[in-house]
C-alpha positions as CSV (number, residue, x, y, z in Angstrom):
1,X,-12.1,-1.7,-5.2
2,X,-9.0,-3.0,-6.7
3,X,-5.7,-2.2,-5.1
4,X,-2.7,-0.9,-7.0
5,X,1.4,-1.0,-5.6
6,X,3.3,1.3,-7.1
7,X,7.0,0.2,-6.2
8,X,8.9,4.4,-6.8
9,X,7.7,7.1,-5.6
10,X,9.7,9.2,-8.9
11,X,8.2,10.7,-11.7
12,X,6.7,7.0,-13.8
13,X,5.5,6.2,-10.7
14,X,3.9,9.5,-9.8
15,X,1.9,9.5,-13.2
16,X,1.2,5.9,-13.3
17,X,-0.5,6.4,-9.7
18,X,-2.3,9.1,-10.9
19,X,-3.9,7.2,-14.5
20,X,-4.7,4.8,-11.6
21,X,-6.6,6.8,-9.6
22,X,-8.0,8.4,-12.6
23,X,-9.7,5.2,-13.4
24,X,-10.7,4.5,-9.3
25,X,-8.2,2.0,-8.8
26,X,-6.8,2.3,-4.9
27,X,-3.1,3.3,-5.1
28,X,-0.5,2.8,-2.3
29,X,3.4,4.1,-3.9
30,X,6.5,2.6,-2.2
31,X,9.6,4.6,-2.4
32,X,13.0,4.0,-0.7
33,X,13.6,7.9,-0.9
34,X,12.2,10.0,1.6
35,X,11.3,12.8,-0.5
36,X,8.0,12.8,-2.5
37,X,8.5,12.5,-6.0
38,X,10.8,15.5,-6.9
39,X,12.5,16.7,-10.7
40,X,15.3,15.3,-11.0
41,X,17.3,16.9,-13.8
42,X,17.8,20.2,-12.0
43,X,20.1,18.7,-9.4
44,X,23.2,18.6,-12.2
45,X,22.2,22.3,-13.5
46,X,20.5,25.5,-12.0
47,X,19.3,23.8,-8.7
48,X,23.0,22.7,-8.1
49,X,24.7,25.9,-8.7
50,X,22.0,28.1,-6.8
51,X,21.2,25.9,-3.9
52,X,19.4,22.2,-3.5
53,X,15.9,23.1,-2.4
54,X,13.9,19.7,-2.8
55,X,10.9,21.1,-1.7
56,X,10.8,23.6,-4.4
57,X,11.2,20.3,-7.1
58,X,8.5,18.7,-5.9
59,X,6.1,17.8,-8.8
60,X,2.5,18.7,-8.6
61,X,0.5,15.7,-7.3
62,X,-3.4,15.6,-8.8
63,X,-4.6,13.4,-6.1
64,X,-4.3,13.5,-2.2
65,X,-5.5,10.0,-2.2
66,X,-3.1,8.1,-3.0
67,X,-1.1,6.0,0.0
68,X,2.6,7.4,0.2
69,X,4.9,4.9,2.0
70,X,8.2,6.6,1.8
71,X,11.7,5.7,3.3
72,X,11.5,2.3,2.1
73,X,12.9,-0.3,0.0
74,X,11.3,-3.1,-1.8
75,X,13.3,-5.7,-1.4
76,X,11.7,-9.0,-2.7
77,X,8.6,-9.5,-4.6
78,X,6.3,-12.5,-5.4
79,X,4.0,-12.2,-8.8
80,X,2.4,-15.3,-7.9
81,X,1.5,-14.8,-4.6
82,X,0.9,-11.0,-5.8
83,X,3.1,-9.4,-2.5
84,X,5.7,-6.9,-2.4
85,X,8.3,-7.3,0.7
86,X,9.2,-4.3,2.0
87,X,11.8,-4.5,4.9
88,X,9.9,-6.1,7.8
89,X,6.3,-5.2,6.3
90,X,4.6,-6.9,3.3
91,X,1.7,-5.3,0.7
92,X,-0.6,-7.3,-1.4
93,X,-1.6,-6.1,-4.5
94,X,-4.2,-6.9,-7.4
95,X,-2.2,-5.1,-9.8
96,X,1.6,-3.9,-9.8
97,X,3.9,-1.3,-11.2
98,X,7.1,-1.7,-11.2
99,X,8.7,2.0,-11.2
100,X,12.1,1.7,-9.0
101,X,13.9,3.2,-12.1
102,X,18.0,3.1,-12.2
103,X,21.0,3.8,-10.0
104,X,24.7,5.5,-10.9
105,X,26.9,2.6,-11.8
106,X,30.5,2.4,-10.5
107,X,33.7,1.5,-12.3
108,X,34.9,-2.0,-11.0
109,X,38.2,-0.8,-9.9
110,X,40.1,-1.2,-6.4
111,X,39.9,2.3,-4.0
112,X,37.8,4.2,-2.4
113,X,33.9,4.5,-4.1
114,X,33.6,8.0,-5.1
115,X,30.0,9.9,-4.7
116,X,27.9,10.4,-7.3
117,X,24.8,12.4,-8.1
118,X,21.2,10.6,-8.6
119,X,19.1,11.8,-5.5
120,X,18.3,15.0,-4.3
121,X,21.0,13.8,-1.1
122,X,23.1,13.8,-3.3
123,X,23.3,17.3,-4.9
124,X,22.8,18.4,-1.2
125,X,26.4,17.0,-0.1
126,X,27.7,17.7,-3.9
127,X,26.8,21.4,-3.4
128,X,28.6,22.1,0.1
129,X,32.0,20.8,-1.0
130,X,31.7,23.4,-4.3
131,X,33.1,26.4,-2.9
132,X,35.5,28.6,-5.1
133,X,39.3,27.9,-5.6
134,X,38.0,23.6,-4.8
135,X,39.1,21.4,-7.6
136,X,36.7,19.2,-9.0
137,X,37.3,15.5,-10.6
138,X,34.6,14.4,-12.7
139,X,34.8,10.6,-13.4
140,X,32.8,10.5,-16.7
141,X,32.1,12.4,-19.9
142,X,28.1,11.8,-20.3
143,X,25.7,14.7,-19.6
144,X,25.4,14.0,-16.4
145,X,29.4,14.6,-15.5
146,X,29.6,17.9,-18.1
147,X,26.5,19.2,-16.8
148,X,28.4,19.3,-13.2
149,X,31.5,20.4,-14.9
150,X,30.0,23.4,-16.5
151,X,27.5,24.2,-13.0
152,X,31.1,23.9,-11.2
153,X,33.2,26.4,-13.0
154,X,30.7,29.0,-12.7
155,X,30.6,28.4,-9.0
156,X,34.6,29.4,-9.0
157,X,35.7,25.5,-8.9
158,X,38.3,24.3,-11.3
159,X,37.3,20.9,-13.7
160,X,39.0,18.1,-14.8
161,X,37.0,15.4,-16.7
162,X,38.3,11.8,-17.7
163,X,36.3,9.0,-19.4
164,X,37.3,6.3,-21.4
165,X,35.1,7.5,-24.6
166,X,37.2,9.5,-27.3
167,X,34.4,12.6,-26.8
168,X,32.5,13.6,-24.4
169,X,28.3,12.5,-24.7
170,X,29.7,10.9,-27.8
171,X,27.0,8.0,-28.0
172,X,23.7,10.3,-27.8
173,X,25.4,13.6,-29.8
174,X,28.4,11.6,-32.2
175,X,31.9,12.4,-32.2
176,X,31.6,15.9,-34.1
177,X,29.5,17.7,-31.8
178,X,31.0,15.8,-29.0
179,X,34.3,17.6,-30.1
180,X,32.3,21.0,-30.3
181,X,31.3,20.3,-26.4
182,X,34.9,19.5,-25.6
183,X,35.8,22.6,-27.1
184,X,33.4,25.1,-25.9
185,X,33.9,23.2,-22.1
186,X,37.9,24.1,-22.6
187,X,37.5,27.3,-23.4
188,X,35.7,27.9,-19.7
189,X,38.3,26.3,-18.2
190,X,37.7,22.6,-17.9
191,X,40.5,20.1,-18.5
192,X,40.0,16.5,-20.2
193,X,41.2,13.2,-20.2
194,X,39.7,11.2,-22.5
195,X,40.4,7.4,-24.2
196,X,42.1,6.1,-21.1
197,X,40.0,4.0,-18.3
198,X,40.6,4.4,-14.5
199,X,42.8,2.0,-13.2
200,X,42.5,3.1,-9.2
201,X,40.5,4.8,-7.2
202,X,42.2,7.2,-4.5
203,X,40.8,9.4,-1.5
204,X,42.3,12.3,-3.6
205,X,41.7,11.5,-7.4
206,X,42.6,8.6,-9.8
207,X,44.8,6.8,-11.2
208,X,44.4,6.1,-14.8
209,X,45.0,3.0,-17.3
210,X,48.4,4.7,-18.5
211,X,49.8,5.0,-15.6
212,X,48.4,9.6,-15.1
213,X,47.5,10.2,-11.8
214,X,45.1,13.2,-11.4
215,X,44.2,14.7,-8.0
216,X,41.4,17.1,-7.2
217,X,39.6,18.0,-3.2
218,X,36.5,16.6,-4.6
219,X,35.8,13.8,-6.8
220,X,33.0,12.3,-8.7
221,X,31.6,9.2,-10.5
222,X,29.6,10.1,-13.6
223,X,29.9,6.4,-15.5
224,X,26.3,5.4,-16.5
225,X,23.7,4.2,-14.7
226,X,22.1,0.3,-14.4
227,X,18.6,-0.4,-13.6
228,X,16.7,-1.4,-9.9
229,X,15.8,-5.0,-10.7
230,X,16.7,-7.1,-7.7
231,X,14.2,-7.0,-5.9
232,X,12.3,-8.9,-8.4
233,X,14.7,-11.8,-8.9
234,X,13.1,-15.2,-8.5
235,X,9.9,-14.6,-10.6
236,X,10.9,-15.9,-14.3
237,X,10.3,-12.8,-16.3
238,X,13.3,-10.8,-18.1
239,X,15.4,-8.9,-16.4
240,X,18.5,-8.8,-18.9
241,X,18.2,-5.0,-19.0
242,X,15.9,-3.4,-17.1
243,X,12.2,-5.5,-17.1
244,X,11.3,-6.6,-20.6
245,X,7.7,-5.4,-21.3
246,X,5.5,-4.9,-24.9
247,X,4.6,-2.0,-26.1
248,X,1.7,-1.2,-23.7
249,X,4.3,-1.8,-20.9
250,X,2.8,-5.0,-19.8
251,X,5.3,-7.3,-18.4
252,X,6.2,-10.0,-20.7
253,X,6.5,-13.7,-18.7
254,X,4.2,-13.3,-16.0
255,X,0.4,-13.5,-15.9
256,X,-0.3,-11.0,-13.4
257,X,-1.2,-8.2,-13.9
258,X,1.9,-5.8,-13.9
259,X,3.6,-3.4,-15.6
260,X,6.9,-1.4,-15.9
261,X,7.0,2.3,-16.2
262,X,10.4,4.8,-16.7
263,X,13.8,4.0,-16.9
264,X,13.5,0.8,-16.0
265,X,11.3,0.0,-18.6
266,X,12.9,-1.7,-21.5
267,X,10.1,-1.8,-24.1
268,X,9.6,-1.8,-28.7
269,X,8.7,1.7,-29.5
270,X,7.5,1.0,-33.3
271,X,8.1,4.8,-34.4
272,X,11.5,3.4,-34.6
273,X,11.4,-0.5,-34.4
274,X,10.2,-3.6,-33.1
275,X,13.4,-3.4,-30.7
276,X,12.9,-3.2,-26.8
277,X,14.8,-0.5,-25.4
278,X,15.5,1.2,-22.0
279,X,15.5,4.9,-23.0
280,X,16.9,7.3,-20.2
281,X,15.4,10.6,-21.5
282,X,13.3,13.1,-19.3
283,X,10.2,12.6,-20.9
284,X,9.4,9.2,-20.8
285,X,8.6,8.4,-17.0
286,X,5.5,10.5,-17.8
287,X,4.6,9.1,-21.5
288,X,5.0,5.2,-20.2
289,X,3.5,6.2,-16.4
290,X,0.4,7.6,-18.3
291,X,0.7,4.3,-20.4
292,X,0.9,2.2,-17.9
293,X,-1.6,3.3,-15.7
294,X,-4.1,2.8,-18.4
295,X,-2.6,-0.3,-19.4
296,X,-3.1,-1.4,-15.9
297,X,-6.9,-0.6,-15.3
298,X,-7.8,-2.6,-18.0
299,X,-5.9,-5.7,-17.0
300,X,-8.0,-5.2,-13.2
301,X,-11.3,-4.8,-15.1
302,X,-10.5,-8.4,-17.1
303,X,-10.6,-6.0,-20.2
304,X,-7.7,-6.3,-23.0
305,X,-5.5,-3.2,-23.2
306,X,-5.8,-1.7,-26.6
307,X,-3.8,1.1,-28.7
308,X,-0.8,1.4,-30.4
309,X,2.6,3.7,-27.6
310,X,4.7,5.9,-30.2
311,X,6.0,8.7,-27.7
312,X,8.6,10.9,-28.8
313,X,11.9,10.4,-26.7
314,X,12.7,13.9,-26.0
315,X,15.7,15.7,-23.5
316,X,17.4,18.8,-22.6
317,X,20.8,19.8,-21.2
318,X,22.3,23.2,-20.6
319,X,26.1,23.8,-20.8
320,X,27.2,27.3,-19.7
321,X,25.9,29.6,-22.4
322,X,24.3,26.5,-25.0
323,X,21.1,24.8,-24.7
324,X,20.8,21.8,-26.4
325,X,17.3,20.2,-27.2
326,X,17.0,16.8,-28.8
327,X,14.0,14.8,-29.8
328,X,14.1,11.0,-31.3
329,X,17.1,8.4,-30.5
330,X,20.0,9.7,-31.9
331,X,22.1,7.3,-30.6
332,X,20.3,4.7,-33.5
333,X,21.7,7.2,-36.1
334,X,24.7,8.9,-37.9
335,X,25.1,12.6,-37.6
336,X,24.6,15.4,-40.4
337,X,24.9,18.6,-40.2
338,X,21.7,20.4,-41.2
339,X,22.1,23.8,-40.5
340,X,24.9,26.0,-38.6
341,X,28.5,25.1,-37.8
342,X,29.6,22.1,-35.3
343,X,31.3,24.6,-33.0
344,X,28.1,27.1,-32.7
345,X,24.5,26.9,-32.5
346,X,23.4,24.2,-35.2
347,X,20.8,21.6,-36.0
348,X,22.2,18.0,-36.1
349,X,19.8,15.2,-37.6
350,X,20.9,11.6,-36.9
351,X,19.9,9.0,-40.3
352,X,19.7,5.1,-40.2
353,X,20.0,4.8,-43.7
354,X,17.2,6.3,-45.1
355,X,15.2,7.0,-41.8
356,X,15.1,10.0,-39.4
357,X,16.0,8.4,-36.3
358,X,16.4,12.0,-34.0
359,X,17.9,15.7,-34.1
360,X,19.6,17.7,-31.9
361,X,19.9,21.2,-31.5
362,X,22.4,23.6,-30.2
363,X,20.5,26.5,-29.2
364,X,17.6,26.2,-31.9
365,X,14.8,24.7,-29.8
366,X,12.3,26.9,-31.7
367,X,13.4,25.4,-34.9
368,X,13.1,22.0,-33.6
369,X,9.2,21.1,-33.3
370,X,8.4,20.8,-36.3
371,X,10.6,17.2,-36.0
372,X,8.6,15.7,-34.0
373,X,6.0,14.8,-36.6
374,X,9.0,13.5,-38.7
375,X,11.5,11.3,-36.7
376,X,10.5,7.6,-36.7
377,X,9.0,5.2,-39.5
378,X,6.1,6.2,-41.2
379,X,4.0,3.2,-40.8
């Protein structure tokens, strides 16, 4: 029986595992957390405000035979000797998948590092230190840092956010409904600071590019993310931004058989374009796992994978009393406004010239399905 390494044990690992064992391919997943794979968007929203139970995110696991090494790290691998190095051990494989998705990236400025919030550890620490009447520093204006904002004042905290961007989540939502957020997050409580980068990190806050200093008990870094691709310097393939793969998430620049699942994928979606891209969005460590995995049993059976991967970006985020659904890349777009008023619930759709590109909604998710049967190109 061919053997499988799964290097992350998160969700695009979890499912490309699974499409592996569906096709009776032996599976042993490698993850540096000790948790089984767990959801990881609650940990900014409800799971954060009412109490970090990782347990409770666990995902639903279809096979109990698949060989969970958790706790540790890849930390070299060889493609042409076909061996992952793990710490002091070392696990051949016939057939790889590279699933060790991203980590929060940190400003390069002097001071102490702040604490961020990527693991379930994470929200765990994160959650004792947001008791009512603590002031709260979030370093970072993406969904990430006003999702905490918004979970913190309804614990009894009070916000300040600062990014360098002019609005907050300004590159996935544009600067009109980034304005509305802004708006809707002052009018809870939450201070900004935006346009300005930090110039210092402190024990008690930061120091910023024009020379403010803001101060809070807690503070956190919220900046972006960059992908886990270290561990796999040394074997000639692309790792510019993330691991470059085609559109069935093979591996481009190796010929082993391996492939690259979540957000560390950076692969041409042609619903869109023949443009590889890392896309961050909740859905797609299960639509490229699934991929992958049957990607991957073909290569072990010497067969050629076949088919023709359009998924559907899709994500969610919910901000005190707005939800906001989105499907597509709005990011590729500009922003009209369909439906509604910027500062209330409203459908935004996102054009590149004369092609859908995505839509967002602000508390319209019913009114958003029929979209995805419209948002990409045609052919």
């Amino acid at each position: 029986m061919a053997h499988a390494v799964v290097v992350g044990a998160g969700l695009g690992g979890l499912r490309a595992a699974e499409a592996l064992r569906s096709h009776g391919i032996d599976v042993t997943v490698i993850g540096e957390e000790a948790h089984l794979p767990y959801n990881r968007p609650p940990l900014s929203k409800e799971a954060l405000k009412g109490g970090v139970d990782v347990a409770g995110l666990h995902f639903r696991r279809k096979h109990d035979d698949i060989d969970w090494r958790l706790g540790a790290a890849a930390i070299g691998c060889s493609l042409a000797d076909r061996v992952v190095m793990v710490d002091d051990a070392a696990y051949s494989f016939d057939g790889l998948v590279i699933a060790t998705g991203i980590r929060p990236r940190h400003l390069p400025v002097p001071g102490p590092r702040p604490p961020v919030l990527r693991t379930a550890d994470d929200a765990l620490l994160l959650r004792e230190r947001l008791t009512p009447g603590t002031s709260l520093l979030v370093v970072g204006a993406g969904f990430i840092g006003c999702e905490v904002a918004a979970t913190a004042i309804s614990l009894g905290c009070s916000v300040t956010v600062t990014a360098f961007d002019a609005e907050p989540m300004i590159r996935p939502l544009g600067p009109q409904l980034g304005a509305a957020m802004k708006a809707h997050h002052e009018t809870h409580g939450v201070r900004f600071h935006l346009g300005v980068g930090v110039q210092e990190f402190h024990t008690d806050g930061v120091t910023l590019a024009d020379g403010t200093r803001l101060t809070a008990n807690v503070v956190i870094e919220a900046v972006g993310s960059v992908p886990n691709v270290e561990w796999l310097n040394g074997n000639d393939i692309d790792l510019a931004d993330g691991v470059l793969t085609d559109n069935l998430m093979r591996v481009v620049g190796t010929d082993a058989p391996v492939v690259a699942v979540g957000d560390v994928a950076r692969f041409p979606n042609p619903r869109f374009d023949d443009v590889p891209r890392r896309i961050e969005h909740w859905n797609l460590p299960t639509e490229t796992g699934k991929r992958a995995g049957q990607t991957l049993a073909a290569l072990l059976v010497g067969e050629t994978p076949t088919g023709d991967f359009r998924p559907m970006p899709a994500f969610w985020s919910d901000q005190y009393d707005l939800g906001l659904q989105s499907y597509g890349l709005p990011g590729l777009g500009e922003p009209r406004l369909i439906e509604g008023e910027w500062s209330g619930d409203c459908i935004v759709e996102y054009w590149r010239e004369h092609e859908l590109m995505g839509v967002v909604g602000v508390n319209r998710t019913k009114d958003l399905m029929h979209y995805r049967n419209e948002i990409g190109l045609a052919s």
